[in-house]
C-alpha positions, 0 to 999 in steps of 0.5 A: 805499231812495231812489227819488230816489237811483236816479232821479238816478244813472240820469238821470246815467249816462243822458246820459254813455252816448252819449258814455261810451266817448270820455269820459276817465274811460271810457279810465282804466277800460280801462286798469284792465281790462287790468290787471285780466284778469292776475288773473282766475282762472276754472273750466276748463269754461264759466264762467257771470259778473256785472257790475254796474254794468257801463256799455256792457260793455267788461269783459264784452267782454275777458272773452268774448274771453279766455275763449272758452267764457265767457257772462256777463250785465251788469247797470246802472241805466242803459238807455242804457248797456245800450243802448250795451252791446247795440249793440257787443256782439260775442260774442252770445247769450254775453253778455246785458245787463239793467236791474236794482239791485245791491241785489237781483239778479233772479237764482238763488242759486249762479248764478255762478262770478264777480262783477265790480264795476268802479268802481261799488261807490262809488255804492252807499248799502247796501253790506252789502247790495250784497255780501250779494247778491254772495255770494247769486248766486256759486256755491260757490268762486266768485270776487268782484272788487271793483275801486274807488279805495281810501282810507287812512281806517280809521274809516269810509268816505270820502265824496266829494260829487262825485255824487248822495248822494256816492261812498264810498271804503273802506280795504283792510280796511273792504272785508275787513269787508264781505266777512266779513260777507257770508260771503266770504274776503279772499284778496288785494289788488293795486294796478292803476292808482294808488289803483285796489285790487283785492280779491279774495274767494272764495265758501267 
């Protein structure tokens, strides 16, 4: 992996962290969020859930709310956005936030009842392994909530060079490919904001 690719994402996301939550991009993903929540499904008991790429920990914060029994742990790139993260977190010690890669979780395999990954699985170079490391950490019958601008191009993802190496835009079914690849179900697909798509999958 580029250590250049990390280095230049993380000197991005870095400087929009103090200003991040007022910026408007940061008030379109909440947005997203909310709608989000109406889907998320978790076990009765005490859920133990991931986000990655999860910025200053907004959906994390939702998420501990609704669920009050919830801990969670937030993982970015970014220690400015983890610094952030840390600062306005007001359900401590249920939720944690650390520095670390999607491409290898620094956690136990089955760790998690739910994987969140919220407008941050465009930026990632090695999707398959991303997802592959997804379904490592979730725990049998756990859930994956991959939220992302989605794009109509079925022969290969499209590439928008908009930041560092580019985002990369994936058809509904380019994402149930990656799934199944990785070991996961595609259980559904729903339109939250505009071209924004949640996929659902499950841990068989």
């Amino acid at each position: 992996m580029d250590n250049d690719f990390f280095s230049n994402k993380k000197f991005l996301f870095d400087l929009w962290a103090s200003s991040y939550d007022w910026l408007f991009p940061s008030v379109f993903y909440q947005a997203v969020q909310k709608r989000l929540l109406e889907y998320v499904d978790l076990p009765e008991r005490s859920s133990n859930v991931l986000d990655i790429g999860c910025g200053t920990g907004r959906l994390l914060e939702r998420l501990a709310t609704q669920f009050p029994e919830l801990r969670g742990t937030g993982l970015d790139l970014s220690t400015n956005m983890l610094r952030m993260a840390r600062l306005s977190n007001r359900h401590h010690p249920r939720l944690i936030f650390i520095e670390g890669k999607a491409e290898s979780l620094p956690f136990a395999n089955g760790q998690f009842d739910a994987v969140f990954s919220t407008i941050s699985f465009l930026h990632y170079l090695e999707p398959q392994q991303v997802i592959s490391e997804i379904a490592r950490v979730l725990s049998p019958g756990g859930r994956f909530y991959l939220v992302d601008i989605t794009s109509n191009k079925e022969v290969e993802p499209q590439l928008l060079p908009i930041s560092p190496r580019g985002i990369r835009l994936y058809s509904p079914n380019q994402r149930q490919l990656l799934g199944s690849s990785a070991g996961l179900l595609c259980l559904s697909h729903h339109y939250l904001l505009g071209f924004v798509l949640l996929t659902i999958f499950a841990k068989p």
